[in-house]
N, C-alpha and C positions, 0 to 999 in steps of 0.2 A: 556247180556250173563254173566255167573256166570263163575268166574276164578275156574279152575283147580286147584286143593291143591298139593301141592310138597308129591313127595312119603316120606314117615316118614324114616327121616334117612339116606338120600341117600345123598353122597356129592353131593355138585355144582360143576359147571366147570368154565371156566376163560376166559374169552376173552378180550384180550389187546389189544388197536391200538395206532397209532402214525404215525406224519410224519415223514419222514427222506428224504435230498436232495438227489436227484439222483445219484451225486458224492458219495455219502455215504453208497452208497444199500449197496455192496459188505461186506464194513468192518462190517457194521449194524448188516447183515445176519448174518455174521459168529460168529460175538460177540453171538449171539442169541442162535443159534445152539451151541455154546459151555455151554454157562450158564445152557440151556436148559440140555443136556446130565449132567450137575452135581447134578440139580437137581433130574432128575429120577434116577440119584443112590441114593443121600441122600433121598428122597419121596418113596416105595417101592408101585407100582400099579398105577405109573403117568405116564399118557402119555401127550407127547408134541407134540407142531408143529405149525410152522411160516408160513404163508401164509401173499401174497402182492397182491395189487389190481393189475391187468393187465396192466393198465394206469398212467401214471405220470400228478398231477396236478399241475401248476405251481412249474413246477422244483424240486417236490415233489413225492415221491412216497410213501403209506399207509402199513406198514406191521400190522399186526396182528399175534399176539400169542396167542396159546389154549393150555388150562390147564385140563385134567381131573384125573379124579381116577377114579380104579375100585369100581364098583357098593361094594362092601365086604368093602369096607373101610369105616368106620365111619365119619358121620360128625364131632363129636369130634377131630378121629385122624388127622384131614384134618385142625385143626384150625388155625395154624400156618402157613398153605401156603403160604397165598397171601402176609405175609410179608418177607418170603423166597425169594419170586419170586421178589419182589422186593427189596431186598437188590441186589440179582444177578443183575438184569438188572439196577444195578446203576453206570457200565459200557458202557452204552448207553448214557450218560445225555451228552458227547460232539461231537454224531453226532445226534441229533433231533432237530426237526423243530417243537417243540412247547411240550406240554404236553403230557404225557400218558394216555389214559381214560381204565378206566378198568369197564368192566360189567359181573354182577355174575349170574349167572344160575343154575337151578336147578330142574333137570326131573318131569314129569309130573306125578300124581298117573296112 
């Protein structure tokens, strides 16, 4: 099967995960949700949002952050996101339970 080419130009979007200990959702969450709101001011066309998996795995629970832009925005203007997004979320590094993995995406033609 022949892969799909990315529409010409279109940004990507962002998907972040990470564990964080149970004890920790709350502060986690919130941290997230604040960073998140500073960014979509400074970023003009991003939208955000923290989603957690249902379940906790050992004493762990997985949140995930999604990053997009509107379709109008440039990949160019977009270049500088991901290390925005993580400068922000370097308020996170003393309630995680291991790394952040970040996977990049980007629409289909």
């Amino acid at each position: 099967m022949k892969a799909e080419p990315a529409a010409a130009g279109a940004p990507p979007a962002w998907f972040i995960y990470y564990r964080v200990p149970e004890p920790e959702l709350a502060t986690a969450s919130a941290l997230v949700r604040g960073f998140q709101q500073r960014l979509r001011g400074d970023w003009p066309g991003l939208s955000t949002e923290v989603m957690r998996r249902p379940e906790a795995n050992d004493g762990c629970v997985t949140l995930m952050e999604v990053y997009r832009l509107l379709p109008q925005v440039s990949a160019a203007d977009a270049a500088g996101l991901p290390q925005a997004i993580e400068a922000a979320a370097s308020v996170l590094a003393p309630h995680l339970a291991g790394p952040r993995h970040t996977e990049r995406f980007v629409p289909c033609a």
